[in-house]
C-alpha positions, 0 to 999 in steps of 0.5 A: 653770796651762794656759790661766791666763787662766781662773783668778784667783788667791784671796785667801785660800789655804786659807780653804776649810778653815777648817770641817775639823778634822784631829782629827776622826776621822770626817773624817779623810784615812784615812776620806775620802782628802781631800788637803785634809787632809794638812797636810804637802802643803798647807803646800807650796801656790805658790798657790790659784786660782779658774777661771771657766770650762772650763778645761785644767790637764793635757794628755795627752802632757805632762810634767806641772810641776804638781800640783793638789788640787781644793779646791772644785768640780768637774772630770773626767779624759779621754782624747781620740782623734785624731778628737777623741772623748773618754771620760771615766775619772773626775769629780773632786770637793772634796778630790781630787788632780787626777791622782796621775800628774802626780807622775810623771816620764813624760808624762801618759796622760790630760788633766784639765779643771776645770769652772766655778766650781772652787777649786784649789791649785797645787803644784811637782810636783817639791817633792811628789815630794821631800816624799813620798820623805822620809814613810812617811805621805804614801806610804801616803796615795798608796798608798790614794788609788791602790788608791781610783781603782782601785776606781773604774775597775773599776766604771766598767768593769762600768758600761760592760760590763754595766749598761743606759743607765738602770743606767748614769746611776742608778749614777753619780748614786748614787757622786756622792752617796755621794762627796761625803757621804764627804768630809762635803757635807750636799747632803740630796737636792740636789747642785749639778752643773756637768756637762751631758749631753755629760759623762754621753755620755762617761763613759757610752758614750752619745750625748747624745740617749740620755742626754736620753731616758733622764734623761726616764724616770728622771725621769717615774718619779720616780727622780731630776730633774737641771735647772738644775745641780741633781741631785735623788735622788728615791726613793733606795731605789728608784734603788739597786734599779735600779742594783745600786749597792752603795757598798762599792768607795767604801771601797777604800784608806780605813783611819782606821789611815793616819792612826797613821803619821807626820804 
């Protein structure tokens, strides 16, 4: 793992894990796109580690060795220009593959960095590869998770082209919230979040002191507070009016009929 010296090794691999059930049809990887749940990737893990503090595990322009599934916590995907402005493509949140990229033999577009407090499995990029040439299943698993993130960036392009800054910052708070109930997280109105202003400034095209101002008004009109590490939706019917959010874009590449193919 880059910059190892911000991750311990867990004790325990896979005792995360223990409350899913992979019988359970609601929470099956076709209904959530979570990789924890493909038994045949994670019987493959070289190990499980938790980091500390920011810490790099892809680099853009490498090859990547490695390939991670994020097992609790958060992280972000982001390509940084040569001035060192950074945007932002996606946050990753528990039961996400880091980079699907890093299955592949070309050099990495993007960089990922997990954030504090993270569990992550480690996985021989080369031996995944080889698992999901041999299984159907596993490349429709990729295939869904493709078409997913996808979806994902055509919205954060109309989040960028068309949405005011409020629009913005409501419309991600509410994908935050409808991700994480997607993998089954009972957070009611509280969502424990690492992330600081500079992170929404970069995937939001916004300056830091824009993102204050605006996090200000959402809140004095009750809309939603983020303190603390803590985001709390206040008037969640209220806050989708505002953002036009409309989560069926969250739905692309879940289909329970993936999980009919070989196992």
């Amino acid at each position: 793992m880059a910059d190892s010296e911000n991750a311990t090794g867990a004790q325990d691999p896979g005792a995360e894990l223990d409350s899913h059930s992979p019988d359970d049809r609601e929470f099956s990887f076709g209904a959530t796109l979570d990789w924890r749940r493909l038994d045949q990737i994670q019987a493959l893990g070289t190990r499980q580690s938790a980091v500390n503090k920011p810490t790099t595990v892809l680099r853009q322009g490498q090859i990547a060795a490695s390939f991670y599934i994020l097992v609790d916590g958060w992280g972000l995907r982001y390509r940084q220009l040569g001035d060192g402005r950074r945007q932002i493509l996606s946050f990753l949140l528990p039961g996400d593959p880091v980079t699907l990229s890093a299955l592949s033999p070309r050099r990495l577009a993007h960089s990922v960095q997990l954030l504090p407090d993270c569990v992550v499995s480690e996985f021989d990029a080369d031996a995944v590869a080889e698992k999901l040439h041999g299984s159907e299943y596993l490349q429709a698993c990729v295939n869904a998770s493709y078409e997913h993130e996808l979806a994902m960036a055509d919205e954060l392009l109309t989040n960028l082209g068309r949405r005011s800054a409020k629009e913005r910052i409501a419309h991600l708070m509410l994908e935050f919230d409808s991700r994480l109930k997607l993998r089954g997280a009972d957070h009611n109105r509280d969502i424990s979040m690492p992330l600081r202003q500079r992170h929404l400034a970069d995937a939001l095209g916004l300056t830091t002191i824009h993102v204050n101002r605006t996090l200000r008004i959402l809140r004095n009109e009750n809309l939603i507070d983020m303190r603390g590490g803590i985001l709390r939706i206040l008037e969640r019917d209220r806050l989708i009016a505002l953002a036009k959010f409309d989560a069926a874009y969250l739905s692309a590449g879940t289909a329970n009929g993936i999980d009919a193919g070989e196992h």
